[in-house]
ZATORZA-799875 format. One record per residue: x, y, z of N, C-alpha, C in turn. Coordinates in pm, whole numbers, plus 50000, padded with zeros to 5 digits. Example, Ala and Ser with C-alpha at 12.3 -4.5 7.8 and 13.67 -1.06 7.14 Angstrom:
513194943150780512304955050780513204967050780 512854977550708513674989450714512905000350787 
This chain:
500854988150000500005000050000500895012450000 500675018549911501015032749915500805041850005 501885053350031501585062650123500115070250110 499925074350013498825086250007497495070950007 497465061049947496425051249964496055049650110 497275047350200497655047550326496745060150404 497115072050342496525082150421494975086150393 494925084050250492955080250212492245075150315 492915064550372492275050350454492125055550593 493165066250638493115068650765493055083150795 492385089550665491485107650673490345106350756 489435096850754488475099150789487395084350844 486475080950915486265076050973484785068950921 485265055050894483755051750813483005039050867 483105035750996482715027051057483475014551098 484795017251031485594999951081486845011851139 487544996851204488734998051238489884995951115 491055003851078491555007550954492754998351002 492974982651029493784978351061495154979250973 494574971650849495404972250722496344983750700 495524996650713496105007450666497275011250783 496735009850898498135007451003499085004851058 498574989851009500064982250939500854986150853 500504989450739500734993050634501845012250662 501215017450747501965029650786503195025050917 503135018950981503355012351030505365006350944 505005001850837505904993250791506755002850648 505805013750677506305028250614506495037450699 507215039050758507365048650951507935057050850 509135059150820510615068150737509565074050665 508625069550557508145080050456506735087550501 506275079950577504835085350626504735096250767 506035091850815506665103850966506205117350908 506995121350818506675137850769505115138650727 504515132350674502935132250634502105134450777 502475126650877501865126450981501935141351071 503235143651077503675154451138502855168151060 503185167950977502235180850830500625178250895 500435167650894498795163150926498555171751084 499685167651137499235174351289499305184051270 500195193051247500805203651211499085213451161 498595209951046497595214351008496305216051072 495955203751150494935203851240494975210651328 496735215551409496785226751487496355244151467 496705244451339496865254751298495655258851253 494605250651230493235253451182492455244451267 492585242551411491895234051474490375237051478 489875250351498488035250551508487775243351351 488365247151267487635239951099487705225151135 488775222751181488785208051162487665202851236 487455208051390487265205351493485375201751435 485055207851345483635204251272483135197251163 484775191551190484195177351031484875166351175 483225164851173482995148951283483615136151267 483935136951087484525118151054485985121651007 486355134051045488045134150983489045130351123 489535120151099490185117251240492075113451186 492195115351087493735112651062494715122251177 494135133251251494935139851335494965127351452 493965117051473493865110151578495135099751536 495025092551425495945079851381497445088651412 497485103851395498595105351383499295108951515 499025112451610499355113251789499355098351820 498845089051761499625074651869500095069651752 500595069451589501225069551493503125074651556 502825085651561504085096551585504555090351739 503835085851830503695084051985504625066851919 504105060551895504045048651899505925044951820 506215058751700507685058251654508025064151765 507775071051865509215077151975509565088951873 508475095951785509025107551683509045119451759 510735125251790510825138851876509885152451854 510645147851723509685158751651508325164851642 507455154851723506035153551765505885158951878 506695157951939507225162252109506895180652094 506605192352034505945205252034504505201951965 504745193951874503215190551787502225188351918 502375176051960501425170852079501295184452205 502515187952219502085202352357501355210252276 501165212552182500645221352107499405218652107 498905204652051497405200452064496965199952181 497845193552273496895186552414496645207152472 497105219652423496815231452453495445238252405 495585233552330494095236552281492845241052336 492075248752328490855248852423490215237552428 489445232652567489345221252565488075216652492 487105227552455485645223652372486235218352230 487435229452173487755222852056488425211752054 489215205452142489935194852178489125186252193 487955184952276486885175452287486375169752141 486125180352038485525176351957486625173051847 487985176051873488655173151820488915151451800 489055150951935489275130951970488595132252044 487925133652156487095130952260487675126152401 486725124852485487655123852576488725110352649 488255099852564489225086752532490305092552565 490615097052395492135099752348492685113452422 492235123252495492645131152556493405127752689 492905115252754493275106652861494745100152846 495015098752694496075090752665497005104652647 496725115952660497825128252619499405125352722 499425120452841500525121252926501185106552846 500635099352845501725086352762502165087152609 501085097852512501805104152395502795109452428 502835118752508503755131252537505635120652639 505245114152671506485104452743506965099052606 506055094252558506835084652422507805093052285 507385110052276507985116252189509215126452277 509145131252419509815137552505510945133452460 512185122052445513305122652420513835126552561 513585124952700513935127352798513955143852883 513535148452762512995166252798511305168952850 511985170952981510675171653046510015187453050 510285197652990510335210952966508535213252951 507965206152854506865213152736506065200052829 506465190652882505535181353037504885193653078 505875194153174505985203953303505355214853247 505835220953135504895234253112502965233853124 502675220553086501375220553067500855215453144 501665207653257501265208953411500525220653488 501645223953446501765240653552500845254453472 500965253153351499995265653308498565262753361 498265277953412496855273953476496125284053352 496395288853235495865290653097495355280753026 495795266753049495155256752943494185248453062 493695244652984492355238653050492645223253133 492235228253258492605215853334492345203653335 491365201153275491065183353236492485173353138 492835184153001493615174752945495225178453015 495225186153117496755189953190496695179453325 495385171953359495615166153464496425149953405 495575146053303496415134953217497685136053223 498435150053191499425147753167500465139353266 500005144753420500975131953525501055122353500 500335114653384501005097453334502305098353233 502725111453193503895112853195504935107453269 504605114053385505765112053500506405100653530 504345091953513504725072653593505355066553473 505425069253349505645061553229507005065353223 507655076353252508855080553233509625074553380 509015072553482510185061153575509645054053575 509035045853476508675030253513509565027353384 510165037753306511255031653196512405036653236 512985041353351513795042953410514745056753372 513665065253291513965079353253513665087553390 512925084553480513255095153620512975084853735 513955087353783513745078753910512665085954010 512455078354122511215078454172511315092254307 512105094954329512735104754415512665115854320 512965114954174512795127954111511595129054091 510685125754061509465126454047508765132654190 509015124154297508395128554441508755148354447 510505146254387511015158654424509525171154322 509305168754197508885175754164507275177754200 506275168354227505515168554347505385179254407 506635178054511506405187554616506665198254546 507135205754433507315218854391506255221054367 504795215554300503665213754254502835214754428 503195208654487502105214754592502675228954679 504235229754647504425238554727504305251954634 503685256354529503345266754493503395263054316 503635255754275504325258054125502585251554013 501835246554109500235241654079499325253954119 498595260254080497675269354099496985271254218 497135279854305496255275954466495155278954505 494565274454352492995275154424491995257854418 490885261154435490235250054373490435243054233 490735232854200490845229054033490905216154047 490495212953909490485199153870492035192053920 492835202053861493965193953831494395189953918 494035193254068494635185854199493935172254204 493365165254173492935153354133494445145654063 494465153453997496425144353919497095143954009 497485159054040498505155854150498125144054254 497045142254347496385139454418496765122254382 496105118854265496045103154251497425103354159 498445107154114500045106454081500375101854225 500095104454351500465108054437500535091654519 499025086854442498635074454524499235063054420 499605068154312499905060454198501615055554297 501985064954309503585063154358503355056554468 502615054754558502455053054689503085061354787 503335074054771503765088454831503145090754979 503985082455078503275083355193503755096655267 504975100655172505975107955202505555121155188 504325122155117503385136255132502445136755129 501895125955269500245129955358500195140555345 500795151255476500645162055505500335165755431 501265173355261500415180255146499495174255106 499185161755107497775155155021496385159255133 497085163155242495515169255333495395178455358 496725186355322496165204855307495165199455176 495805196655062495155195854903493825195154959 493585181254998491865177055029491145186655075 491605194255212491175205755282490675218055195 491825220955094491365231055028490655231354903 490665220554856489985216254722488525205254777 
């Protein structure tokens, strides 16, 4: 199968699962990488248009496409999408694939936790797809890219001011990151959190 046959198959959404064509991109990574990237690239840049054609989902094949090569280069693409307002983001993948944004974002990072952390911490982007992002953290020391002490360490920067101090969703991430680690090591902050949220 050809690239552009390849990308026909996986524009838009017609009731099956596009196995073939996945494989098929899949076993073309080298020529179809730049197609994918352009694809994201575009959907960013014109996300409300896209965001209203209901069966165009090739921006979807292409975030666990790009995720799935370890493509760096995807690594601003994806901070870029998972930024998005979240109505257009919703209607962009829904809220499935918004869930999976912290294990896209580990798999293209290249060990730069910069554009993570940024979308942690901005309290400008919308807190539902920034709370996902803490499966970053667990995916990145359960492959032995941060050990478990660095992670705790950054935690506590997150409760000690670097997370927004008011009510929000996103203390729920922190909150269950917290139970994910088994972090007994910050009750105390996990019951101010409760207290104040």
């Amino acid at each position: 199968m050809e690239t552009q046959e390849i990308i026909s198959k996986l524009e838009t959404f017609d009731g099956t699962f596009p196995k073939e064509a996945l494989e098929a991109a899949i076993k073309k990574r080298e020529g179809i990488t730049p197609v994918l990237l352009d694809s994201l690239d575009n959907v960013i840049r014109n996300a409300e248009r896209f965001s209203k054609y209901g069966d165009y989902i090739l921006h979807t094949h292409s975030l666990y496409l790009l995720a799935q090569f370890r493509e760096i280069q995807a690594y601003p693409l994806i901070y870029k999408f998972f930024s998005l307002p979240f109505s257009t983001l919703e209607r962009l993948i829904g809220d499935a694939h918004i869930e999976q944004a912290g294990r896209m974002l580990a798999s293209v990072c290249d060990d730069d936790l910069s554009l993570i952390k940024e979308l942690i911490e901005n309290p400008d982007i919308d807190e539902y797809p920034r709370t996902f992002i803490f499966d970053a953290l667990i995916v990145l020391m359960v492959n032995g890219v941060l050990s478990r002490e660095e992670v705790i360490e950054y935690l506590i920067e997150l409760f000690d001011g670097k997370l927004e101090q008011k009510k929000a969703f996103i203390w729920n991430g922190l909150i269950s990151t917290c139970l994910d680690l088994n972090a007994f090591e910050l009750m105390d902050r996990i019951k101010i959190a409760f207290s104040n949220n």
